[in-house]
SERO-4910 file (N, C-alpha, C, O; in steps of 0.05 Angstrom, whole numbers):
BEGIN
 pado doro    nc1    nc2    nc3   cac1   cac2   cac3    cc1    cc2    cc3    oc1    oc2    oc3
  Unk    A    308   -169    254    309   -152    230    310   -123    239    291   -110    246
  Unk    A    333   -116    237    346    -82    241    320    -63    225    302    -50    237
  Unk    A    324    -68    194    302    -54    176    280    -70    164    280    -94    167
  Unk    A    261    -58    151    246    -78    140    238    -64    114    217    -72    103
  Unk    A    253    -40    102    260    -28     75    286    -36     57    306    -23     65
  Unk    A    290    -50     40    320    -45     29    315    -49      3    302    -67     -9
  Unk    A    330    -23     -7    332    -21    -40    360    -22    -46    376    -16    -28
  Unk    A    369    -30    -71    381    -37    -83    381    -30   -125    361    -31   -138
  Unk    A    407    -24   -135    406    -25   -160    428    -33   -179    451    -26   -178
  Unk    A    417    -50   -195    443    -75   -215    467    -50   -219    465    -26   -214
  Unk    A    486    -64   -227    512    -51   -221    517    -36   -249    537    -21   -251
  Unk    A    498    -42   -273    509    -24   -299    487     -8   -299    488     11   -315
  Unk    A    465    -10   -284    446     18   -278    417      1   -300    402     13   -317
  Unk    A    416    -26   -294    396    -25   -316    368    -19   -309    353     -9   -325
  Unk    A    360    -28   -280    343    -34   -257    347    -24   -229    369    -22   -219
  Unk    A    328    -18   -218    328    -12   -186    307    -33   -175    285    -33   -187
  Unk    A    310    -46   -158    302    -49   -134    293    -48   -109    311    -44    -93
  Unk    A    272    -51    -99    257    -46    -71    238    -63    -57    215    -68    -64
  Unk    A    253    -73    -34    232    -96    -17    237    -86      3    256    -72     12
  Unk    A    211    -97     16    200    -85     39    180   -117     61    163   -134     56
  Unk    A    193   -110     79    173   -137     99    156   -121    113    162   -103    128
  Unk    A    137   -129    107    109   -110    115     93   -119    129     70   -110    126
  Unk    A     99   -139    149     83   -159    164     72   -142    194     52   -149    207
  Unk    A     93   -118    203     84   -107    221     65    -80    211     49    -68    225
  Unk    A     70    -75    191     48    -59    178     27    -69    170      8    -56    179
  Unk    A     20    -87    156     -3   -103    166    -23   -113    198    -46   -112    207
  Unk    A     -4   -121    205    -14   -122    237    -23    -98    246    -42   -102    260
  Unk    A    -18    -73    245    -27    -57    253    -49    -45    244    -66    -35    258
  Unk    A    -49    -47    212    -74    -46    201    -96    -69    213   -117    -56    212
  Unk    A    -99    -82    218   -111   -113    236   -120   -104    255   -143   -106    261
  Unk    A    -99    -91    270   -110    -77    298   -124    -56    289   -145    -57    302
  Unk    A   -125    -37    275   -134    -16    272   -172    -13    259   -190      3    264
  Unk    A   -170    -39    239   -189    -32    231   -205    -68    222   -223    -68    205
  Unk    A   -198    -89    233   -202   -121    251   -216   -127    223   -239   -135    226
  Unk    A   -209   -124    200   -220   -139    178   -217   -166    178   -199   -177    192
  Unk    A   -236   -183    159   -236   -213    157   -211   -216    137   -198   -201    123
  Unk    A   -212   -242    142   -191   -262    127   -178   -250    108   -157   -237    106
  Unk    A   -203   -261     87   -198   -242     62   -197   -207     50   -189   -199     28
  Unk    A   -206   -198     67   -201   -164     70   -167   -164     84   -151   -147     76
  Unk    A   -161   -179     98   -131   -173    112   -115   -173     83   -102   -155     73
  Unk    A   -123   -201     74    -97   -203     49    -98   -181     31    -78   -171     20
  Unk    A   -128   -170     28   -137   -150      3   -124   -129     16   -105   -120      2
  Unk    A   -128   -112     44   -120    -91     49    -91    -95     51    -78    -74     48
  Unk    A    -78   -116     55    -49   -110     60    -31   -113     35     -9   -102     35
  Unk    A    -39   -125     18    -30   -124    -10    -30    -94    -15     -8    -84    -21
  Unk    A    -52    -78    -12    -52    -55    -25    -31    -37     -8    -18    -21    -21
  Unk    A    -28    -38     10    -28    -31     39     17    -32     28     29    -10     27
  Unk    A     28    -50     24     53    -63     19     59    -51    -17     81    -47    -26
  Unk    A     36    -47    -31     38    -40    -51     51     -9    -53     71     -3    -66
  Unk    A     33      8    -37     37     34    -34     59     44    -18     65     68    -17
  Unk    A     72     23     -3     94     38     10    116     25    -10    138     36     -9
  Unk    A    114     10    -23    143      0    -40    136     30    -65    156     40    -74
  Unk    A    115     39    -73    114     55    -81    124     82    -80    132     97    -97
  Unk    A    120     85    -48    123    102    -40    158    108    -31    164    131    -25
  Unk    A    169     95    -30    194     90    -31    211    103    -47    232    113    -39
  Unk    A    197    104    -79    213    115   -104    204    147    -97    224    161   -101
  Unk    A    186    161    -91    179    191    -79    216    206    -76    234    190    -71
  Unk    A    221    227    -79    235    244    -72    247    261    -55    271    266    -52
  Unk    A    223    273    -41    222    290    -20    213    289      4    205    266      3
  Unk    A    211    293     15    200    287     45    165    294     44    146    282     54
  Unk    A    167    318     28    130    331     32    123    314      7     99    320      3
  Unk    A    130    298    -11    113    278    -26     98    259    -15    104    246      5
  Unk    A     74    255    -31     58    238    -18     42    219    -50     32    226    -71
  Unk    A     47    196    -38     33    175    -59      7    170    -55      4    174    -31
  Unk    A    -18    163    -66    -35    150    -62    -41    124    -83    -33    126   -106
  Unk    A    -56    102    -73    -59     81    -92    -88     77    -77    -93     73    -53
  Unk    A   -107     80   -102   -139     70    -96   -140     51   -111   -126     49   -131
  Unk    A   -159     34   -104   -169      9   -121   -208     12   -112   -219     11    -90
  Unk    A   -216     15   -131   -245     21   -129   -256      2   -151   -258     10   -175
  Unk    A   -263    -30   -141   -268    -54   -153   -298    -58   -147   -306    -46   -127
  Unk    A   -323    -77   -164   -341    -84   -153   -342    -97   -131   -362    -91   -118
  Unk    A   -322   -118   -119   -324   -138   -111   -332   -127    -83   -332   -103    -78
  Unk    A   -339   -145    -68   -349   -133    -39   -339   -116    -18   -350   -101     -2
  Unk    A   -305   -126    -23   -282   -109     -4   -289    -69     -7   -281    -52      9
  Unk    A   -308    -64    -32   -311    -32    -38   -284    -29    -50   -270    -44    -62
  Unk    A   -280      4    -40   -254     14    -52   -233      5    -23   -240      6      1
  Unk    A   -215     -3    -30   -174      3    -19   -166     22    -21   -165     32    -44
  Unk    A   -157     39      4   -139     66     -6   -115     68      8   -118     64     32
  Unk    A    -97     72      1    -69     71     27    -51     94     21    -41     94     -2
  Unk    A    -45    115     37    -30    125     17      7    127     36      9    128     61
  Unk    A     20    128     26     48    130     23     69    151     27     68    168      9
  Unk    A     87    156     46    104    183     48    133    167     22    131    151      3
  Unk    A    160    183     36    175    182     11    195    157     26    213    145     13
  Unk    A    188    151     61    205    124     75    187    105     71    188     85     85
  Unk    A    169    107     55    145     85     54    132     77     73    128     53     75
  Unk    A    122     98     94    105     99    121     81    103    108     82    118     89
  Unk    A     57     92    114     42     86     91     17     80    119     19     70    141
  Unk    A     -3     92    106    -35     87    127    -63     84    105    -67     97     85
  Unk    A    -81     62    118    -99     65     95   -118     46    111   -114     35    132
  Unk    A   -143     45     91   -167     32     96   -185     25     76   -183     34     53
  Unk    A   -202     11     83   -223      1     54   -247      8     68   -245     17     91
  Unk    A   -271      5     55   -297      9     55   -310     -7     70   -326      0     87
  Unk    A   -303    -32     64   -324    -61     71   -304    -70     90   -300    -92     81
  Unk    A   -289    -67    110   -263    -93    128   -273   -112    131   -258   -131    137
  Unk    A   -307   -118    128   -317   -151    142   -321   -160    122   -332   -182    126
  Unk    A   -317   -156     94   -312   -167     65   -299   -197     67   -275   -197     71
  Unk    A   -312   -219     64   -298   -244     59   -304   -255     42   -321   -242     30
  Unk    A   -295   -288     26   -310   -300     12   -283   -327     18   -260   -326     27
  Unk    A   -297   -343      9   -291   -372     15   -271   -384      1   -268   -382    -24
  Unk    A   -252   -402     20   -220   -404      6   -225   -418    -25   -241   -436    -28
  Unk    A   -212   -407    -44   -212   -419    -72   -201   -443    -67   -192   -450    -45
  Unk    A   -201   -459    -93   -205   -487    -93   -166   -494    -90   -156   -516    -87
  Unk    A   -156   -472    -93   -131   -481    -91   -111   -476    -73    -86   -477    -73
  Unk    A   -140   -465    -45   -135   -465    -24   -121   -433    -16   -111   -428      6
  Unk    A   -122   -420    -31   -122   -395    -29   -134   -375    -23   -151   -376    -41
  Unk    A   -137   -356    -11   -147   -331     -1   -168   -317    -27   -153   -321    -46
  Unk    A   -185   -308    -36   -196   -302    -63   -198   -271    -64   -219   -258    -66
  Unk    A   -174   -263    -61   -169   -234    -69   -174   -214    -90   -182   -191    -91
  Unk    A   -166   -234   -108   -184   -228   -138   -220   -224   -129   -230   -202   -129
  Unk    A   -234   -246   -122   -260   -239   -114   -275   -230   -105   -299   -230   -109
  Unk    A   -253   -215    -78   -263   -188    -61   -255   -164    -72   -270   -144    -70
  Unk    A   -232   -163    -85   -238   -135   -105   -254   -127   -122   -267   -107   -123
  Unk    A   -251   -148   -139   -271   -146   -171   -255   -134   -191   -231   -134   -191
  Unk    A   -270   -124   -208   -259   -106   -228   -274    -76   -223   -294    -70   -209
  Unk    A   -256    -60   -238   -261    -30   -236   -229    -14   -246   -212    -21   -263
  Unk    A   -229      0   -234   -205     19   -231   -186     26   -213   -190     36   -191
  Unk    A   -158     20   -226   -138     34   -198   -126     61   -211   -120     66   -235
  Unk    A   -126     77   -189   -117    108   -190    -90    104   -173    -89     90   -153
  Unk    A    -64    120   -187    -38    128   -170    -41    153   -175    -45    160   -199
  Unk    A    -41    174   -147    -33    204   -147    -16    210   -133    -17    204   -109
  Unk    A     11    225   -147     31    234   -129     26    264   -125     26    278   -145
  Unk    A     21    273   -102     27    300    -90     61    313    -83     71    299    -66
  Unk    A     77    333    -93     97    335    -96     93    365    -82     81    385    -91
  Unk    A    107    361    -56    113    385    -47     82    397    -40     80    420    -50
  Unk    A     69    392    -33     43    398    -25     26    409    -50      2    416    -46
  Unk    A     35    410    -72     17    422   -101     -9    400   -106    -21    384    -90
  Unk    A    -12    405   -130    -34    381   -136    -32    360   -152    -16    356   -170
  Unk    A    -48    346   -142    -39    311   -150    -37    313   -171    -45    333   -182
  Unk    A    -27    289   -186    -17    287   -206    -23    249   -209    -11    229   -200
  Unk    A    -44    253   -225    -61    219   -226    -52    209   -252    -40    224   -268
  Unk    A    -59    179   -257    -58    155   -271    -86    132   -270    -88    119   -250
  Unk    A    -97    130   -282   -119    112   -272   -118     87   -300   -118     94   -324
  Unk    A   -117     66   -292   -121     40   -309   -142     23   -295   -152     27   -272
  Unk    A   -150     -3   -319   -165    -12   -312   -156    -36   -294   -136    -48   -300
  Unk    A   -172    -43   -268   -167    -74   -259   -169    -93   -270   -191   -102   -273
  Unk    A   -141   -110   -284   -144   -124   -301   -148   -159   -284   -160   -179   -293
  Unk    A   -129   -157   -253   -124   -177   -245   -153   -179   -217   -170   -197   -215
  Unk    A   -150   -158   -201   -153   -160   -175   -140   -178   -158   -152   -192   -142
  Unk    A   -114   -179   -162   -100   -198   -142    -70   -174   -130    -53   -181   -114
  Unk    A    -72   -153   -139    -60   -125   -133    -34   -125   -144    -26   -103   -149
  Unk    A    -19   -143   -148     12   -148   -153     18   -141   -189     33   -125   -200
  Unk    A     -9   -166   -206     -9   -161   -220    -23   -131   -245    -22   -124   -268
  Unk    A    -35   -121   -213    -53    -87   -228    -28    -65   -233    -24    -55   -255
  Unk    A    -10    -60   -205     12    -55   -205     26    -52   -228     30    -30   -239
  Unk    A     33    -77   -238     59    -81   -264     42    -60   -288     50    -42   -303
  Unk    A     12    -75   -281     -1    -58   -307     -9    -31   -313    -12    -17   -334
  Unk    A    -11    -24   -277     -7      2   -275     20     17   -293     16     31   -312
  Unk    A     50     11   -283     65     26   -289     68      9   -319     92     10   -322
  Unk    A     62      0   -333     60    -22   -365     46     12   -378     59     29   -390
  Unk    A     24     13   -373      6     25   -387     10     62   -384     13     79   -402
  Unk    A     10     63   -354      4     94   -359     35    106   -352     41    127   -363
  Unk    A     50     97   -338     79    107   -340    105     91   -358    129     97   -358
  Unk    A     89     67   -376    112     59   -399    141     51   -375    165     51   -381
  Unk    A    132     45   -356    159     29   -350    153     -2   -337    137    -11   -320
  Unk    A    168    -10   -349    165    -43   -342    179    -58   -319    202    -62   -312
  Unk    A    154    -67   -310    156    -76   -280    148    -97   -271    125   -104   -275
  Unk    A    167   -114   -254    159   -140   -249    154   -135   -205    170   -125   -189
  Unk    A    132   -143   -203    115   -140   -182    113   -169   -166    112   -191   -178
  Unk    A    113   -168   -142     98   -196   -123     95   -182   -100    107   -162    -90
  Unk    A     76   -194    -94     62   -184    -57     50   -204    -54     41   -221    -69
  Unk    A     49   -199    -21     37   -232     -9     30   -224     21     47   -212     34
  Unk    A      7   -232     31     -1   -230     57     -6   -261     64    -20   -278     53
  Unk    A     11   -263     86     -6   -303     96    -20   -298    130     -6   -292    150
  Unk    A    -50   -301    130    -61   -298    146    -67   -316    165    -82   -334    159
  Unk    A    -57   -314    192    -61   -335    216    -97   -339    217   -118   -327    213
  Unk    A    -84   -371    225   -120   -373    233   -140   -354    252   -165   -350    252
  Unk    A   -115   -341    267   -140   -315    284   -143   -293    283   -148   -276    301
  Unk    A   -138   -291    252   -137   -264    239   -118   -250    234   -120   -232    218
  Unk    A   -100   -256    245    -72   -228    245    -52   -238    221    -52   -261    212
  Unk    A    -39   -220    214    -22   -229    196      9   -249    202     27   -243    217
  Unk    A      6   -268    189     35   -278    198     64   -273    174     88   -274    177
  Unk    A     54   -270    163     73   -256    146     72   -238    111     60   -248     92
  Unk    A     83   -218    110     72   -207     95     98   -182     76    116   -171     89
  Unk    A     94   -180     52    111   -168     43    114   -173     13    101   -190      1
  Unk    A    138   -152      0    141   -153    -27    164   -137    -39    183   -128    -25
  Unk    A    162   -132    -75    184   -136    -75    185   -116   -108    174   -128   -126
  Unk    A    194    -92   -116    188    -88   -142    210    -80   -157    225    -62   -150
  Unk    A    214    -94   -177    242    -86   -203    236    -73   -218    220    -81   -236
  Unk    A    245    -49   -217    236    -33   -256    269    -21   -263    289    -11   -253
  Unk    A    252    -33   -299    278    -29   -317    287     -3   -316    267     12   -313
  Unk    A    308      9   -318    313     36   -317    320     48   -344    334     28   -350
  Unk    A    323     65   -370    321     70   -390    340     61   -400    361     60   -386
  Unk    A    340     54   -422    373     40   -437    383      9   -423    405     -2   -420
  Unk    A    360      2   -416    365    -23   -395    366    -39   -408    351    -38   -427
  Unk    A    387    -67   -404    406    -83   -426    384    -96   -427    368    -94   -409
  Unk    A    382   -110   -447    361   -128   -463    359   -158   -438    340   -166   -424
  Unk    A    383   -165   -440    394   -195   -432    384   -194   -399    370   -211   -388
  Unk    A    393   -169   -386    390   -163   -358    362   -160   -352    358   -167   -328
  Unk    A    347   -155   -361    308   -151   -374    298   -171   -374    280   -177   -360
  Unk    A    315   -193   -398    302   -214   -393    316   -241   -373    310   -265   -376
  Unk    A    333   -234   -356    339   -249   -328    319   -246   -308    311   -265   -293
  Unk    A    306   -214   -309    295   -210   -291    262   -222   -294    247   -229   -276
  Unk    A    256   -222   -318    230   -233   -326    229   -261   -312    213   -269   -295
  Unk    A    252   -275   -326    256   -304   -317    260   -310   -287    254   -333   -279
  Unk    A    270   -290   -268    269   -304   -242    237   -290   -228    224   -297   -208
  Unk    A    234   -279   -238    201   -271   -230    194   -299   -217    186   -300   -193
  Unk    A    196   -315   -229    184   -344   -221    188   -349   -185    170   -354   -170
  Unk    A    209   -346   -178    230   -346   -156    215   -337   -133    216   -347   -111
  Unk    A    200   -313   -141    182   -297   -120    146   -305   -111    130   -295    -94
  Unk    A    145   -325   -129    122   -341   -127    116   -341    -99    131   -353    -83
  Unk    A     93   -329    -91     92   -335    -48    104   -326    -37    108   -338    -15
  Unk    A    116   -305    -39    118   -287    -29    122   -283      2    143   -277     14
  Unk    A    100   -289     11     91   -278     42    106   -309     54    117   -307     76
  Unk    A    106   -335     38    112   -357     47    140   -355     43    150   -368     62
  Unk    A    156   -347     29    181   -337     33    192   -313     51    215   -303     52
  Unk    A    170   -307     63    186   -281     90    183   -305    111    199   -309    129
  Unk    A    163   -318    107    145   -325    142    172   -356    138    175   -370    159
  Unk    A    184   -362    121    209   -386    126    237   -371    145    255   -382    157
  Unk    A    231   -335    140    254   -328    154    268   -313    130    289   -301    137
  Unk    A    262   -311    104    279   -300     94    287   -261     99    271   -246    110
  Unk    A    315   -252     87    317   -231     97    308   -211     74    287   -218     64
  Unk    A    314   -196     68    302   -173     48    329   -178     26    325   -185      2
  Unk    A    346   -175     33    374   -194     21    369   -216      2    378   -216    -21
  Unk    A    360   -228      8    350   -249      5    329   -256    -16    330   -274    -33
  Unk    A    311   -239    -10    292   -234    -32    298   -222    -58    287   -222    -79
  Unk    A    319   -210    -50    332   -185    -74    348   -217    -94    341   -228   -114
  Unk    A    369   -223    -78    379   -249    -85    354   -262   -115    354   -260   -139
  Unk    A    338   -271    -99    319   -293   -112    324   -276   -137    337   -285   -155
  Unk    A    314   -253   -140    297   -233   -156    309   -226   -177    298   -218   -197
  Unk    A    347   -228   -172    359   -211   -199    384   -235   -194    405   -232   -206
  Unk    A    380   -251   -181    404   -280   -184    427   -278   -200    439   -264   -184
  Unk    A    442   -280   -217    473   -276   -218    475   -254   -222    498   -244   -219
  Unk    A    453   -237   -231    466   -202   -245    474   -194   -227    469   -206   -206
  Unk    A    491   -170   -224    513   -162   -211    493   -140   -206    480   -129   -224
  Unk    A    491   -132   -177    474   -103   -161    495    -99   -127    509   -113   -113
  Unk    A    485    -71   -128    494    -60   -100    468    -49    -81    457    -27    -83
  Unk    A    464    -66    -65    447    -46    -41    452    -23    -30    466    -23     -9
  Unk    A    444     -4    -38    451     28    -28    430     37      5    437     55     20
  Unk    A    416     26      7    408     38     34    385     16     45    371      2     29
  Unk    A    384     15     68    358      5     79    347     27     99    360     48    102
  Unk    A    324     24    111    309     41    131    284     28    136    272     15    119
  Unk    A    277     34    161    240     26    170    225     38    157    233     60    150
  Unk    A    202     30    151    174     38    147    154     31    164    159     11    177
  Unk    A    129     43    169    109     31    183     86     43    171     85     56    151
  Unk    A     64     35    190     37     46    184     35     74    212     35     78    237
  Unk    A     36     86    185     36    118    206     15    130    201     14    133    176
  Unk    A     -6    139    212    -29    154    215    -14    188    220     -1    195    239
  Unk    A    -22    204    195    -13    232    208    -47    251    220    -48    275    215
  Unk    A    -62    241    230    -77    251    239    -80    267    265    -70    254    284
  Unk    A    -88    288    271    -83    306    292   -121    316    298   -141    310    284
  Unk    A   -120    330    320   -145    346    328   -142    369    318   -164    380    314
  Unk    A   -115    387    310   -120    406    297   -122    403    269   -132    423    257
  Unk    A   -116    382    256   -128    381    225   -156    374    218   -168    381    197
  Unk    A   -168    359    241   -189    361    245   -210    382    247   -231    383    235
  Unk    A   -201    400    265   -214    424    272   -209    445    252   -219    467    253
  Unk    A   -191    437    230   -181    457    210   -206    447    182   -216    460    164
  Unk    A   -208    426    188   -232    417    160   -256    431    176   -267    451    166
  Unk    A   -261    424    191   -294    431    203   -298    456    203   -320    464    196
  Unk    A   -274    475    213   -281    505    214   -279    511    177   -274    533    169
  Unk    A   -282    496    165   -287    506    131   -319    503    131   -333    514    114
  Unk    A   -327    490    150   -365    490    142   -369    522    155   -355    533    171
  Unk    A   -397    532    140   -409    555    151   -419    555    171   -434    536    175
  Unk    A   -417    573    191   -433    574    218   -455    563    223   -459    552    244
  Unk    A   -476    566    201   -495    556    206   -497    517    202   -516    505    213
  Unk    A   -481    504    188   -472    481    184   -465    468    207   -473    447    217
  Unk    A   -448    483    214   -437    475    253   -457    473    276   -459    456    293
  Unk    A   -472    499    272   -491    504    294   -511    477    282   -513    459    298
  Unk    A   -519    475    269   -543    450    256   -523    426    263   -538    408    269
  Unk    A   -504    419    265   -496    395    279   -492    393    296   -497    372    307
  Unk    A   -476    423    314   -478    420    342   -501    407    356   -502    388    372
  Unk    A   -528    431    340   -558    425    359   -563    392    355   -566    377    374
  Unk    A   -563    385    328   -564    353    324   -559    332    353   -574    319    368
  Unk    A   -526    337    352   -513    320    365   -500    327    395   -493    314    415
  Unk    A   -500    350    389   -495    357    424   -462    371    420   -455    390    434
  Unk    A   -448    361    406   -428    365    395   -414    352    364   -427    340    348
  Unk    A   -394    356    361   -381    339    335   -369    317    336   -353    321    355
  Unk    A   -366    299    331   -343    272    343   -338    268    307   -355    263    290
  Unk    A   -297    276    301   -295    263    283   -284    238    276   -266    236    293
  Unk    A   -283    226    268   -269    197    268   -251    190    245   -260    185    222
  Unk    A   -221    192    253   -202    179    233   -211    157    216   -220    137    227
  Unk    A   -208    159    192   -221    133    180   -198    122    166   -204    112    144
  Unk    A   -168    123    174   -144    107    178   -135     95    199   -124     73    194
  Unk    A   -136    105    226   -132     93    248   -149     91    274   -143     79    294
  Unk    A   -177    109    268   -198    108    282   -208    122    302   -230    125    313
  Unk    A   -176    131    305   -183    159    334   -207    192    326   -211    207    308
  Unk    A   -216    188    351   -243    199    355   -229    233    368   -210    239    382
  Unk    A   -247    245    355   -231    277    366   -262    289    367   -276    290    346
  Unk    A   -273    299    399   -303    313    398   -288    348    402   -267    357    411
  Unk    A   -314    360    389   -317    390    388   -338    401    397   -359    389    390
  Unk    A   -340    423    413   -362    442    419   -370    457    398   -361    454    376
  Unk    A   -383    471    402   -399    494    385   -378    525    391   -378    544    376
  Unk    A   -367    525    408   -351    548    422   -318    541    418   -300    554    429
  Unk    A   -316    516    399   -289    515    388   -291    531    362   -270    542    353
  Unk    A   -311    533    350   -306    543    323   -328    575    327   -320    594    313
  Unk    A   -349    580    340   -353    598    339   -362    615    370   -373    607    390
  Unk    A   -353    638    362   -344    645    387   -375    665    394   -377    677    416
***
């Protein structure tokens, strides 16, 4: 697989298109931050959510975020998204599990819970610009639809799917989202409703081999569409020692010096990909 982004849109403009195989972005989240079973499927759902999201973005300095802040044990999900759908994130709880449902499934719904999902797009570095609905599903695919149902009025048919190897890592993973575009033909609306079905498993339809092609196929079946571009995405951490050192020098001298003496120095820790950046007392004051 050359890419593992490709969008596409029906040929009278009713709908656009965007799937994404997210199985090496998952893995890396795995490596990064070794959650259980059920935290893998929960974080990578969200994780696959936010970069197909992130996909529809504009500009290069846009930035998506998607939180899910549920009771369930997993805590909050946060991932957020550039505009190639390079996308980094983490949850609260990673050792969050609970025991396969009776229909032999992962219980994703049960490690989230209910609560609230937030979408904020940052545009050009200004200020976010939020949406918050309620968790109606906790299974992330279906919060999604309801997300853009409720607070942006466009209608959207959603699937995501993580399938997790017995030794934790992901074996396949990915998804897939259609929204109607304004003036969108009635008949073409409801084709797309109807093959919704098609995308059922998702993750079990990458891990057979299918291509992104392929998925698009299942998804909008005889209506007439053109694929306009593919490209990679991954899990990109934009973390640095100087953005680091740029938050810390916002505390007051005396804040620094009281942690210096504490600790001997500062150690901060990425809480997307984990890397550790230490400071002296003579980096920030001289």
């Amino acid at each position: 697989m050359k890419y593992n982004v490709l969008r596409a849109m029906t040929r009278d403009g009713s709908a656009r298109v965007v799937v994404v195989n997210s199985t090496d972005i998952v893995n890396a989240a795995v490596k990064f931050h070794h959650p259980a079973p059920t935290s893998v499927a929960a974080l990578g759902r969200v994780l696959t959510a936010a970069s197909l999201m992130g996909t529809m973005l504009k500009e290069k300095d846009d930035t998506l975020t998607l939180r899910m802040f549920g009771d369930g044990p997993a805590g909050a999900l946060i991932a957020v998204s550039d505009y190639k759908g390079n996308v980094r994130g983490y949850m609260q709880n990673p050792g969050a599990d609970l025991p396969i449902r009776s229909d032999g499934k992962l219980d994703v719904r049960g490690v989230i819970g209910h609560g609230q999902l937030t979408v904020s797009r940052t545009f050009g570095g200004g200020e976010p610009q939020s949406g918050t609905v309620e968790i109606v599903s906790g299974e992330v695919a279906e919060d999604i639809c309801n997300y853009f149902a409720t607070s942006e009025q466009i209608p959207t048919e959603c699937a995501l799917g993580v399938l997790v190897s017995p030794d934790g890592t992901c074996a396949a993973a990915g998804g897939i989202m259609v929204q109607l575009l304004p003036f969108a033909d009635e008949k073409i609306a409801q084709k797309i409703e109807d093959n919704a079905k098609n995308l059922f498993n998702i993750s079990r339809i990458f891990e057979r081999g299918a291509t992104n092609s392929d998925v698009i196929k299942l998804a909008l079946g005889d209506i007439e569409y053109d694929e306009f571009d593919e490209f990679d995405a991954e899990y990109k951490c934009n973390c640095s020692r100087e953005r680091f050192r740029s938050a810390i020098a916002a505390f007051s001298d005396k804040q620094i010096s009281d942690l210096c003496d504490e600790q001997g120095n500062i150690e901060a820790v990425c809480r997307f990909c984990g890397s550790k950046y230490k400071f002296k007392k003579s980096d920030f004051i001289k």
